[in-house]
KEVEXPA-606428 format. One record per atom (N, C-alpha, C): x, y, z; residue in one letter. Coordinates in steps of 0.001 Angstrom, whole numbers, padded with zeros to 6 digits, always signed. Each point is the difference from the previous one (the first is absolute). Layout:
XYZa...
This chain:
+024564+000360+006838x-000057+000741-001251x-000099+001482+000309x+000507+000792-000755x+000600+001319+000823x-000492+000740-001359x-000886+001113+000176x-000240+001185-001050x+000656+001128-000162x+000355+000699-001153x+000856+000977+000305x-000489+000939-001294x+000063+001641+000053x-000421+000602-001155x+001260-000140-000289x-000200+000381-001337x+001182+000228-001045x-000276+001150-001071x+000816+000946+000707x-000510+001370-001165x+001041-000162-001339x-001375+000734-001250x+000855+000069-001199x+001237+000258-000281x+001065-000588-000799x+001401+000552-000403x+000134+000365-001392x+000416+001306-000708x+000492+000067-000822x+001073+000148-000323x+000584-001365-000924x+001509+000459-000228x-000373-000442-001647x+001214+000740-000327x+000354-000367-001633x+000443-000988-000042x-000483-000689-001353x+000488-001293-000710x+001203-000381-000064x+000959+000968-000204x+001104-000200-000240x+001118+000266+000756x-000818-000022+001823x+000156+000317+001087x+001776-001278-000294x+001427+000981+000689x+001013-000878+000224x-000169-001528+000521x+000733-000791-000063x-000074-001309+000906x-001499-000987-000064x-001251+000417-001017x-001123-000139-000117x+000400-001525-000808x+000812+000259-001103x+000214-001347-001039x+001176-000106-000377x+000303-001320+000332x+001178-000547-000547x-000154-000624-001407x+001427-000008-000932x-000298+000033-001623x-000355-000910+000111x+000041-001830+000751x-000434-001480-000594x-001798+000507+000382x-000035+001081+000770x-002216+000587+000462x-000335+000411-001368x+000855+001040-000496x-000379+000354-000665x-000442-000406-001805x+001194-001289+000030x-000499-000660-001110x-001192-001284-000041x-000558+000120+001350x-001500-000501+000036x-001110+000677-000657x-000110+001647+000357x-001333+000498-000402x+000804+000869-001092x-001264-000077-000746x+000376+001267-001435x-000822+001626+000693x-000490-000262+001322x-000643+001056+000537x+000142-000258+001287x+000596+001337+001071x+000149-000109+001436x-000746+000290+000741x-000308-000603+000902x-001181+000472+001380x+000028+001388+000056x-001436+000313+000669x-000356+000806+000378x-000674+000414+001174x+000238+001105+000456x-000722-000128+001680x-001888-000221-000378x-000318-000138+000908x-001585+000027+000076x-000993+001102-000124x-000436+000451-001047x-000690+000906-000384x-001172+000544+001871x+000242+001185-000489x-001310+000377+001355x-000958+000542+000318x-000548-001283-000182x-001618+000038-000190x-000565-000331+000822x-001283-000007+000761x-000358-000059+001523x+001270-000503+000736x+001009+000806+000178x+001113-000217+000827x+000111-001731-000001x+000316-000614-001301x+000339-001455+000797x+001178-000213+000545x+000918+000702-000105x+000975-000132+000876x+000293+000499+001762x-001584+000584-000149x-000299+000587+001364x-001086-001226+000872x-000081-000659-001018x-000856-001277+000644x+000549-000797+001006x-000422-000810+001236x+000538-000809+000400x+000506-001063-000555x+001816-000075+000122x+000838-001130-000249x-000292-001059+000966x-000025-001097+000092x+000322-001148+000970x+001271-000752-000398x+000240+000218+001318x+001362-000605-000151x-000204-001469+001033x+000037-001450-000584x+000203-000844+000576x+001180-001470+000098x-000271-000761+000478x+000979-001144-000491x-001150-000880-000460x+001145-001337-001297x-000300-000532+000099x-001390-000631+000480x+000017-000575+000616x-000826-000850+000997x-001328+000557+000449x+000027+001829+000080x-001162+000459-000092x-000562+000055-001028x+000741+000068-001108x-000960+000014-001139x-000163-001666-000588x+000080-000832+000371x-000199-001275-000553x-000437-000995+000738x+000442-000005+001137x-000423-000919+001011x+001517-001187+000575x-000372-000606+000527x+001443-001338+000143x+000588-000528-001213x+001299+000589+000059x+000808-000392-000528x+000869-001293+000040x+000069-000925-000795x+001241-001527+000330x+001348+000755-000401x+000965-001083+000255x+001454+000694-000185x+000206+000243-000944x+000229-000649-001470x+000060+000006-001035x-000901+001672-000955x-000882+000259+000684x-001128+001248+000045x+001051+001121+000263x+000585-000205+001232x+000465+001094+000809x+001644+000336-000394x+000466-000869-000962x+001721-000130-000532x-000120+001696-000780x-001187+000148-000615x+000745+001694-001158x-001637+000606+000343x-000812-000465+001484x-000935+001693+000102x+000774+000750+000204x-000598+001134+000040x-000005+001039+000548x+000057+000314+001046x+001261+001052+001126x-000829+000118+001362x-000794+000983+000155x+000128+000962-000915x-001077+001105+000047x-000439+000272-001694x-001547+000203+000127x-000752+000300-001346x-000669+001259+000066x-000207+000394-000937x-000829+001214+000125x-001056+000736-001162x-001159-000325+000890x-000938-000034-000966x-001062+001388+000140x-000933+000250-001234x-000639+000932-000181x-001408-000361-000573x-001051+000358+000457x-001196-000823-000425x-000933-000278+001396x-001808-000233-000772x-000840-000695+001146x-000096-001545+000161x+000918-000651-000674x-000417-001199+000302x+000687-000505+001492x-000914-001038+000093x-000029-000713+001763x+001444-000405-000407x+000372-000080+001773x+001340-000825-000076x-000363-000470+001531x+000401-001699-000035x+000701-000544-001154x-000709+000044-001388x+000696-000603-000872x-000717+000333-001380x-001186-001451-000123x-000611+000808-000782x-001277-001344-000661x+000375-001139-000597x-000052-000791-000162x+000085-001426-000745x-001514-000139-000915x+000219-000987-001203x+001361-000188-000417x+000586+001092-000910x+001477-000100-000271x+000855+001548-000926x+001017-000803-001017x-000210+000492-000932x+000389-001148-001439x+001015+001336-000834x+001513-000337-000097x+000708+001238-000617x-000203-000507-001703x-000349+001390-000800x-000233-000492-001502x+001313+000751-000305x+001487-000389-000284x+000620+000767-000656x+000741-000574-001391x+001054+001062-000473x+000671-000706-001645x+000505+001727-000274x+000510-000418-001583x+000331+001428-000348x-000176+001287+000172x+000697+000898-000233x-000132+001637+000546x-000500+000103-001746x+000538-000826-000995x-000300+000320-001174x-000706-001122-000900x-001203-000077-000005x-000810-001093-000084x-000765-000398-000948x+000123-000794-001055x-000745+000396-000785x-001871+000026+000416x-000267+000265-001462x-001628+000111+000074x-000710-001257+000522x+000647-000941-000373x-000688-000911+000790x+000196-000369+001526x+001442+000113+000414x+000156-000309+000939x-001116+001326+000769x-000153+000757-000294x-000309+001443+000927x-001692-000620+000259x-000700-000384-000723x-001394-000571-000156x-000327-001040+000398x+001080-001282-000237x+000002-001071+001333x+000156+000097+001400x+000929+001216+000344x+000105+000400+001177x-001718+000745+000178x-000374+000489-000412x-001508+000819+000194x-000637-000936+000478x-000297-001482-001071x-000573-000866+000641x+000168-000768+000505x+001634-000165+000966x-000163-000722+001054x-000459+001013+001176x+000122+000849-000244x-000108+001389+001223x-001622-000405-000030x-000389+000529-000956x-001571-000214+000134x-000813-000761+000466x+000676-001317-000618x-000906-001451+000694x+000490-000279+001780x+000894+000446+000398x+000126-000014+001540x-000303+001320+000621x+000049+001102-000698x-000833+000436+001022x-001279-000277+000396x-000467-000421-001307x-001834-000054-000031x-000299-001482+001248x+001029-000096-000066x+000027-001547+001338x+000953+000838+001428x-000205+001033+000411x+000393+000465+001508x+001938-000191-000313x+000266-000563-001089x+001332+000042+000595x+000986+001633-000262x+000933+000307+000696x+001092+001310+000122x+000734-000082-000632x-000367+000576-001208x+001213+000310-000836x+001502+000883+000169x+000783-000962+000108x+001431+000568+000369x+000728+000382-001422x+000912+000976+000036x+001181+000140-000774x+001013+001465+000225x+000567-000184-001083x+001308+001256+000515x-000459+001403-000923x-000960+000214-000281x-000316+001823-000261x+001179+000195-001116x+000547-001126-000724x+000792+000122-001297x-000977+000553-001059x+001235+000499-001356x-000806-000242-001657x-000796-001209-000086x-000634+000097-001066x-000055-001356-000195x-000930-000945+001122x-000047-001329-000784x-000994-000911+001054x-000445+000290+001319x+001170+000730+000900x-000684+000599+001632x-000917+001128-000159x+000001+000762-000950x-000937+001001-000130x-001447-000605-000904x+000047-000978-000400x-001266-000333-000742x-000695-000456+001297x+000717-001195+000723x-000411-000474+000965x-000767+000763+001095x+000764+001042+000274x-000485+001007+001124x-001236+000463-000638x+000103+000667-000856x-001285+000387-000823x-001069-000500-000318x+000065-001150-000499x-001125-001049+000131x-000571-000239+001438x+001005-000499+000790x-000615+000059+001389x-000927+000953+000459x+000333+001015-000100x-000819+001462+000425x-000991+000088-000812x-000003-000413-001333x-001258+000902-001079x-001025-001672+000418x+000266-000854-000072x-000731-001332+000846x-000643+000511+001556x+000545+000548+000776x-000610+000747+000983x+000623-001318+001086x+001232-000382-000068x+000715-001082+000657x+000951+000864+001139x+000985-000586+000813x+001042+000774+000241x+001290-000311-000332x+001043+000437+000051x+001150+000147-000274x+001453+000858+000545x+001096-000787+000043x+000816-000038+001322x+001483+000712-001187x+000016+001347+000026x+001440+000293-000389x+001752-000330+000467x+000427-001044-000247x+001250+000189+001105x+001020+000551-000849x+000849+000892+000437x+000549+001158-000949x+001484-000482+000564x+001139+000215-001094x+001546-000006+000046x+000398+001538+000371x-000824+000643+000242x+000186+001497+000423x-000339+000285+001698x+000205+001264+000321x-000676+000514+001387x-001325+000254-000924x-001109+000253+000978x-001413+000786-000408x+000101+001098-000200x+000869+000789+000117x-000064+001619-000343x+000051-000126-001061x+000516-001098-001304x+001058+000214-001374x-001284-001448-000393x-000032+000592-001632x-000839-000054-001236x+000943-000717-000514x+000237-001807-000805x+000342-000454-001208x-001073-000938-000726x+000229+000201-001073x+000276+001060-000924x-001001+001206+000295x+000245+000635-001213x-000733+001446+000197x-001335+000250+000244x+000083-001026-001365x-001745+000143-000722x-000748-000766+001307x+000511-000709+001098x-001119-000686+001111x-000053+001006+001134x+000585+000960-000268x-000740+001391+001381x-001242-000416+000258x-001134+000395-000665x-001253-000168-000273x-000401-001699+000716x+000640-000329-000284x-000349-001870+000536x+000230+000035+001481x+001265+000438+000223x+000583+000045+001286x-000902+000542+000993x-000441+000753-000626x-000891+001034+000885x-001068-000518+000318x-000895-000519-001317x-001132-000465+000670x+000282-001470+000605x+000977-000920+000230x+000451-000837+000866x+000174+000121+001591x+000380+001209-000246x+000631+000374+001510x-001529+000570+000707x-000799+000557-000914x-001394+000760+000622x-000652-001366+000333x-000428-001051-000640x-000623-000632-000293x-000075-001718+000007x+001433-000111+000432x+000207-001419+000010x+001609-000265+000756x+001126-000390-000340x+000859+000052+000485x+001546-000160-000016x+000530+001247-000010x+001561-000193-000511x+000901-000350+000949x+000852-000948-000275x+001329-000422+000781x+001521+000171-000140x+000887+000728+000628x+000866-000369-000086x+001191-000282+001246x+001163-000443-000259x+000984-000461+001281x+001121+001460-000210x-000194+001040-000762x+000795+000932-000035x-000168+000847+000406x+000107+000488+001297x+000148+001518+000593x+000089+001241-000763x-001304+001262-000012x+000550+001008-000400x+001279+000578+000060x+000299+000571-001336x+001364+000374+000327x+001175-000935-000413x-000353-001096-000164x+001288-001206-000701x+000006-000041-001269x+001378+000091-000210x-000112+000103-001800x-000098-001630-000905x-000608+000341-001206x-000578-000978-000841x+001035-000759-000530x+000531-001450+000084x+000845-000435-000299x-000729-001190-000733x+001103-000749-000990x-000192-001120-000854x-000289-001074+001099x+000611-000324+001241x-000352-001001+000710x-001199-000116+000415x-000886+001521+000527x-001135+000206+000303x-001316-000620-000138x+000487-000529-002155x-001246-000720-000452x-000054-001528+000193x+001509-000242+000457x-000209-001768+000008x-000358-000334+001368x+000130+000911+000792x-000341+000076+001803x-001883+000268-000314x-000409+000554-000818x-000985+000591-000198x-001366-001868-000121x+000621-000182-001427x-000297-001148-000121x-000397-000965+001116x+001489-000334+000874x-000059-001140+000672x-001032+000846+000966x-000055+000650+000553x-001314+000487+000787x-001469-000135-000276x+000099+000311-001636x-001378+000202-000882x-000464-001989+000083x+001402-001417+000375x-000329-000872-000305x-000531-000569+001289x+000159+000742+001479x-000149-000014+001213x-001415+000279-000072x-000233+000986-000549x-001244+001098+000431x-001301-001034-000466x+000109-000604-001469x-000712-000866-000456x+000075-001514+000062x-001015-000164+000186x-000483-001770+000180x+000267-001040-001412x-000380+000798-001268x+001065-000538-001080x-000014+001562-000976x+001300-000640-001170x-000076+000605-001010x-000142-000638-001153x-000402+001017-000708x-000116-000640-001848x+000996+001174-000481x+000840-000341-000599x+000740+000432-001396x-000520-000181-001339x-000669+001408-000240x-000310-000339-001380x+000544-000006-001394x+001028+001000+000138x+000764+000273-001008x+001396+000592+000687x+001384-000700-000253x+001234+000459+000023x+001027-000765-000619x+001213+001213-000254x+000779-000743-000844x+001266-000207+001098x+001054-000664-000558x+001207-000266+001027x+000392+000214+000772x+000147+001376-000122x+000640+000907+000813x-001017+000874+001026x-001456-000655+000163x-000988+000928+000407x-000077+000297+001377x-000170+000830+000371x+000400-000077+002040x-001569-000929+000282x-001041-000339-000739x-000917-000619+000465x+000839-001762+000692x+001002+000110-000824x+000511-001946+000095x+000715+000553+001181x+000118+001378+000744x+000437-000889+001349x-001212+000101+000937x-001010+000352+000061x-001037-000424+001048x-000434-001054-000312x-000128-000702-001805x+000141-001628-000255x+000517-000549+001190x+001161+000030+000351x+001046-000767+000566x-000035+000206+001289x-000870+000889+000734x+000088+000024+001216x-001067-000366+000660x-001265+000008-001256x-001066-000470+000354x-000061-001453-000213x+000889-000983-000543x+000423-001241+000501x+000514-000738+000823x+000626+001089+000645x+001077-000271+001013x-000854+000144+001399x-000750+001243+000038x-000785-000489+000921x-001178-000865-000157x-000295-000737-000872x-001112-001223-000216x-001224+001087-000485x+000070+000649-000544x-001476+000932-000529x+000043-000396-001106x-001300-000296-000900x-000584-000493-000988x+000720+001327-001113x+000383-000868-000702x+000491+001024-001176x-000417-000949-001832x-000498+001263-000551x-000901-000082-000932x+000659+000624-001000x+000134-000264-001240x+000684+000020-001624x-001255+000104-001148x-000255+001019-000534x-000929+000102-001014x+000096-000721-000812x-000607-000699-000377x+000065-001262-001390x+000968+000452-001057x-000416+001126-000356x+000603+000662-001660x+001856+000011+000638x+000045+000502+001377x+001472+000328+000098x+000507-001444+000315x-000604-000509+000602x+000671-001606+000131x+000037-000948-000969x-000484+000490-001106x+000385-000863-001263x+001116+000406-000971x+000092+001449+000583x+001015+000852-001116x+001493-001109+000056x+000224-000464-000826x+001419-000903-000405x+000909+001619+000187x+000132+000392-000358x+000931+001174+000256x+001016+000374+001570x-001251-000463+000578x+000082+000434+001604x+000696-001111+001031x+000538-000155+000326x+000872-001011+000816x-000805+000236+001772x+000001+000885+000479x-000745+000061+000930x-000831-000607+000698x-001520+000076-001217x-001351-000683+000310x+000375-001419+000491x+000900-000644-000918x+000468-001423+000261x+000461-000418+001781x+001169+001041+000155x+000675-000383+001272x-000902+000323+000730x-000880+001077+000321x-000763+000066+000775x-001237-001068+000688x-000693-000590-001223x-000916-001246-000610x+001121-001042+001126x+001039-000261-000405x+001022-001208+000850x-000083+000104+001318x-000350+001277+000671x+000389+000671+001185x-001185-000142+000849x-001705-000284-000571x-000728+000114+000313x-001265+001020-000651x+000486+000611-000725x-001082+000772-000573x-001060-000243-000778x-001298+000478-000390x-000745-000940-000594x-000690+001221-001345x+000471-000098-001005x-000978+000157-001156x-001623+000344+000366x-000218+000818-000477x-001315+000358+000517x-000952+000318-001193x-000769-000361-000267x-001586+000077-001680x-000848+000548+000897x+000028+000534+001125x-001549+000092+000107x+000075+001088+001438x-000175+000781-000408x-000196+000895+001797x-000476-000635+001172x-001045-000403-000471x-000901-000439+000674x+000833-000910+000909x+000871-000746-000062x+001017-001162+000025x+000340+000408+001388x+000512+001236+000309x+000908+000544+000776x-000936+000064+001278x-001183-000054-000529x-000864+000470+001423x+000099-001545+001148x+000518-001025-000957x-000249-001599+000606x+000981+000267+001459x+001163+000849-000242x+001280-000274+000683x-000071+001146+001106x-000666+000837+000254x-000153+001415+000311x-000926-000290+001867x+000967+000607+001114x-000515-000275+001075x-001055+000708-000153x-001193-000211+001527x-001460+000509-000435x+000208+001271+000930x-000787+000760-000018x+000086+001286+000027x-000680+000186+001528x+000431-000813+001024x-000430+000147+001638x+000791+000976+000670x-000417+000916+000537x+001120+000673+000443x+000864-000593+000913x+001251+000499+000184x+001201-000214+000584x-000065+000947+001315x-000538+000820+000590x+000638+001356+000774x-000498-001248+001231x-000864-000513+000357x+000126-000949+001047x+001392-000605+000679x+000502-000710-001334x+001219-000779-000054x+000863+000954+000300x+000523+001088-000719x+001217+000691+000534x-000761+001114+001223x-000624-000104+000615x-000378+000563+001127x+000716-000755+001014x+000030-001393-000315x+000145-001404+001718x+001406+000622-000367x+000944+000076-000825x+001691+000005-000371x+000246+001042+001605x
């Protein structure tokens, strides 16, 4: 595992070659570099693989890691167990945003790492709850770390990166593309031991870490209210695939490895 500074960059938003039009009809608002405030961009980056940050990998594990990640933050690596991703809409309603609070809530208050993607919506309740619970919480970003999405989570980002821990597989300096977030995902479904989906609709980039977090055999979890929605075709195929409906937070903790450290194990590798 190899450290490296990484000094601040400012470029404009509307920097050439930054977004392509299918990027740009994702956000109604474009990244932004990282505000600079105790130099976090002057902080130590770690740059590792895989395998350092997780421990032994099986094949099926190792088909869409990462060979290099790069992270910002004090948390230990390898990372802690157990890490549970809460994600769903960028646009969420009121309830979904408050169920996400309290699944965030009831696992942190039980040691578990709250994972998600530093989105609108459900990833930002999640993160938030985690932190105001006094839990931790694991950003993995579709961006480099120099660059802010959306806007309004500068402020989040920041105290993530001071305080707990941001991830991503994108090199400063690479521009933000639509593929970025579904690569983002399948990482975010790597990084965590399971996920819950609490709220998404069809087209939501949450249904592809659904799908990858089946594929590699990780416990994947469906909020009651969204798995009943008749509307939704999804909840169903997923349910066929292995997924399980979930009433109860608490539920998730049954399936969740125990929290022994690993750095032993990938030490013998």
């Amino acid at each position: 595992m190899k450290r490296v500074v990484i000094p601040a960059r400012h470029r404009s938003r509307n920097q050439a070659g930054m977004f392509s039009r299918r990027a740009i009809d994702l956000w109604s608002e474009g990244p932004i570099d990282m505000p600079h405030k105790r130099n976090p961009m002057e902080a130590q980056i770690r740059t590792l693989t895989s395998l350092e940050l997780l421990g032994p990998l099986n094949d099926v594990e190792r088909k869409y890691a990462p060979s290099t990640l790069f992270s910002a933050g004090p948390m230990e690596i390898p990372l802690p167990r157990p890490r549970v991703a809460i994600i769903g809409s960028r646009k969420a309603s009121e309830k979904g945003l408050n169920t996400a609070a309290h699944i965030a809530s009831v696992l942190s208050k039980k040691g578990v790492v709250v994972v998600s993607g530093l989105a609108e919506g459900i990833d930002t309740a999640a993160h938030e709850t985690a932190i105001r619970e006094g839990g931790r919480t694991i950003a993995v970003l579709g961006t480099p770390l120099n660059r802010v999405y959306p806007q309004k989570n500068s402020q989040l980002q920041h105290e993530i990166m001071t305080n707990h821990l941001v991830i991503s597989q994108f090199p400063i300096g690479s521009p933000i593309q639509r593929k970025n977030f579904v690569m983002r995902n399948r990482t975010m479904a790597l990084i965590s031991n399971a996920s819950i989906i609490v709220e998404a609709g069809e087209t939501s980039g949450s249904l592809h870490q659904g799908w990858e977090a089946l594929r590699l055999g990780r416990p994947l979890f469906i909020w009651k209210s969204i798995a009943s929605d008749s509307s939704l075709k999804w909840p169903k195929e997923m349910v066929r695939f292995g997924a399980v409906v979930l009433t109860d937070p608490k539920h998730v903790l049954e399936v969740l490895p125990s929290s022994k450290e690993i750095s032993q194990i990938v030490m013998q590798i």
